[in-house]
C-alpha positions as CSV (number, residue, x, y, z in Angstrom):
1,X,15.5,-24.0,12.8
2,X,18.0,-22.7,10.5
3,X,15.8,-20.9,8.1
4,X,14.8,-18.8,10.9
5,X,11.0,-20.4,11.8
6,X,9.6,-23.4,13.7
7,X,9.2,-27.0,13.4
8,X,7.4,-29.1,16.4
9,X,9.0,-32.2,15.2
10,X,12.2,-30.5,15.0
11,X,13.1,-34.2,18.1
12,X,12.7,-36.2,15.0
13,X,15.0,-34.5,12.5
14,X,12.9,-32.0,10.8
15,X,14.8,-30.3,8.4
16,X,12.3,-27.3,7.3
17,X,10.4,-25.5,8.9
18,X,6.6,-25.9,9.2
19,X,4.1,-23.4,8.8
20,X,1.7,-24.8,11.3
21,X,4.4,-24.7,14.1
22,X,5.3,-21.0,13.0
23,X,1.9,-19.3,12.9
24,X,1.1,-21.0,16.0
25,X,4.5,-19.1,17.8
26,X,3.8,-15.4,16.1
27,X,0.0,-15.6,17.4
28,X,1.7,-16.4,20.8
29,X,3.9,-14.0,20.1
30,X,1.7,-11.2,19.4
31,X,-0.4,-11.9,22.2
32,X,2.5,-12.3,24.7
33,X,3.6,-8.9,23.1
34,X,0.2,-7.3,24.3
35,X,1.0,-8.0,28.2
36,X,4.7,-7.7,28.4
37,X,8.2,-6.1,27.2
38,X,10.0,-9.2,28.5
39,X,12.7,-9.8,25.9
40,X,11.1,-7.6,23.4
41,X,13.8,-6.7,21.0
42,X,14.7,-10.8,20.8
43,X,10.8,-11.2,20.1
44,X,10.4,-8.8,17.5
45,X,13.4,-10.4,15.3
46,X,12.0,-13.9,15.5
47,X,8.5,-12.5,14.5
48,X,10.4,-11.0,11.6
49,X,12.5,-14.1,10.6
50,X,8.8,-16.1,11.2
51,X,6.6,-13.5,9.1
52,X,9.3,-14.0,6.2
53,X,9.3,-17.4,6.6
54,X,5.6,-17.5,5.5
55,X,5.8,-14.3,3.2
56,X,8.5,-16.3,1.2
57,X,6.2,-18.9,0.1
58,X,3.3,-16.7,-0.3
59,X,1.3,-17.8,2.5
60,X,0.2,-21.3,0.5
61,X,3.1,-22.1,-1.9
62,X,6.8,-23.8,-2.1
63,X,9.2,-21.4,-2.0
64,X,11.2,-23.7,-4.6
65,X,8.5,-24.4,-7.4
66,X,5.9,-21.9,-6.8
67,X,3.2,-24.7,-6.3
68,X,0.2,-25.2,-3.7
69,X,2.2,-26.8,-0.9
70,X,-1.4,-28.6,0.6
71,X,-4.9,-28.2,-1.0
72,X,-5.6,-28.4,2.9
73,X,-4.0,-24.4,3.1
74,X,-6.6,-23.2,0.9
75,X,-9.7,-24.8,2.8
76,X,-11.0,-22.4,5.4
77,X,-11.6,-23.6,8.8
78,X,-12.7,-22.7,12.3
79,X,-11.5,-23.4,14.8
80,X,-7.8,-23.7,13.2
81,X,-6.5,-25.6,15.9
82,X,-3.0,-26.6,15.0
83,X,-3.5,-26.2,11.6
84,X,-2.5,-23.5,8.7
85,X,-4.2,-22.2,6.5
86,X,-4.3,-19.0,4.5
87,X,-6.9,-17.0,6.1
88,X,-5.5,-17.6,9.9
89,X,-2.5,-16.7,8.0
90,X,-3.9,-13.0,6.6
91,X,-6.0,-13.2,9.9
92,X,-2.7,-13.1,12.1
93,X,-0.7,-10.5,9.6
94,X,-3.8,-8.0,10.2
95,X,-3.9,-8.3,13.9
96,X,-0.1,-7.4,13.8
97,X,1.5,-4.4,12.9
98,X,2.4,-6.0,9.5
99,X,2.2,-3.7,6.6
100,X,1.2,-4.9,3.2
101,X,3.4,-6.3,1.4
102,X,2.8,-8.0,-2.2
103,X,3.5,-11.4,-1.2
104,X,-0.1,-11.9,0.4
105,X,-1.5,-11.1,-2.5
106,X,-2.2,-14.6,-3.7
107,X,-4.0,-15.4,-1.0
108,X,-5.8,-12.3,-0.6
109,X,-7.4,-13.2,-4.2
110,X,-7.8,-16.7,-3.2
111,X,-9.7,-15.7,-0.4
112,X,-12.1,-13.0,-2.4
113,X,-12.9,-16.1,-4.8
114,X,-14.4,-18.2,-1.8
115,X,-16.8,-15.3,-0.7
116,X,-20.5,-16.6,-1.6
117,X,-23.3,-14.6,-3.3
118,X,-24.9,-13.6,0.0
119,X,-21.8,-12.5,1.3
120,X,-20.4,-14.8,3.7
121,X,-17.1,-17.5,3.7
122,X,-17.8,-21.2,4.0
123,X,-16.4,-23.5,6.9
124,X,-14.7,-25.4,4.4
125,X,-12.7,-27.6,6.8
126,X,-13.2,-29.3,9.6
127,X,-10.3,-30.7,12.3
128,X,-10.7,-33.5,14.8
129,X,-10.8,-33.0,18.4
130,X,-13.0,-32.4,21.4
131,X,-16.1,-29.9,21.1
132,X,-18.4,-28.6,23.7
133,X,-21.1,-28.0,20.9
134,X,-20.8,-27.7,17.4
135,X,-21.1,-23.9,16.1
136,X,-20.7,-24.3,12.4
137,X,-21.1,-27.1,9.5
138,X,-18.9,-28.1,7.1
139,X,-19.8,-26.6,3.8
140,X,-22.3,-23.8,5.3
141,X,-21.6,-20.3,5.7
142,X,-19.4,-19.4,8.6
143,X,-19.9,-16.5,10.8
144,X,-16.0,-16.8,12.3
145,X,-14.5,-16.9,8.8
146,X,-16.8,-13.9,7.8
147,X,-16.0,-12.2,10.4
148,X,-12.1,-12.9,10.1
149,X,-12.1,-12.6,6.0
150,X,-14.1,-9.3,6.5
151,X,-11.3,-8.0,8.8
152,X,-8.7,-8.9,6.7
153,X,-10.1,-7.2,3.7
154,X,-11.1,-4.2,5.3
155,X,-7.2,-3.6,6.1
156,X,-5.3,-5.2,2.6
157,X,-8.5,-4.7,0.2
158,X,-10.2,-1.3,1.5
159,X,-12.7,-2.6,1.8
160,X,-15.3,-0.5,3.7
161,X,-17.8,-2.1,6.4
């Protein structure tokens, strides 16, 4: 789109980009990345322009007012599916050779307030769709968003594991 990230609905006149669309193209980009130099250099600008995309509005916030975009971008879920929110977001920027970068900040202290007393993240949210067998409950500690949280804050919060 023309601010350089992704919409899915761009066939019915999306005008901005959504931040669903574009985390879901740089995790296939960094995993396409892993097995192939095919069109490398054109890769590595559009997972620039997309990081920006989501660094500009903090990872959770409008890029125009500074508010919470969706209260659903704060909940922490697994699995994401098609959906965004901020710790697939830091999850994704660790994975990749992103550096820090102040922007992630925010969400780096959003994420350090949902850690519970013995330690672990909540599954927080929840998304429709087919299961084999349920590994988590809503509202109970979460061993994937532990796991991903501890990762993240192992490489933007030193923290040592």
């Amino acid at each position: 789109m023309n601010d350089k990230a992704w919409n899915c609905e761009i066939l019915y006149n999306a005008t901005h980009s959504s931040v669903h669309t574009t985390i879901s193209v740089l995790e296939s980009f960094l995993e396409f990345s892993k097995i192939s130099t095919y069109k490398k250099n054109e890769i590595k600008k559009a997972t620039k322009d997309g990081q920006e995309f989501i660094l500009k509005h903090n990872l959770y916030k409008s890029d125009k007012t500074g508010k919470i975009i969706s209260k659903k971008f704060t909940m922490l879920s697994f699995p994401s599916r098609w959906h965004y929110d901020i710790l697939r977001a830091l999850d994704y920027f660790q994975q990749s050779d992103f550096n820090r970068d102040d922007r992630i900040q925010d969400a780096l202290n959003l994420l350090k307030t949902k850690q519970r007393k013995d330690g672990t993240w909540p599954l927080q949210a929840k998304h429709p769709g087919r299961v084999h067998f349920d590994m988590e409950r809503s509202g109970k500690p979460s061993r994937w968003n532990t796991l991903r949280a501890l990762r993240v804050l192992k490489k933007y919060d030193n923290l040592k594991i």
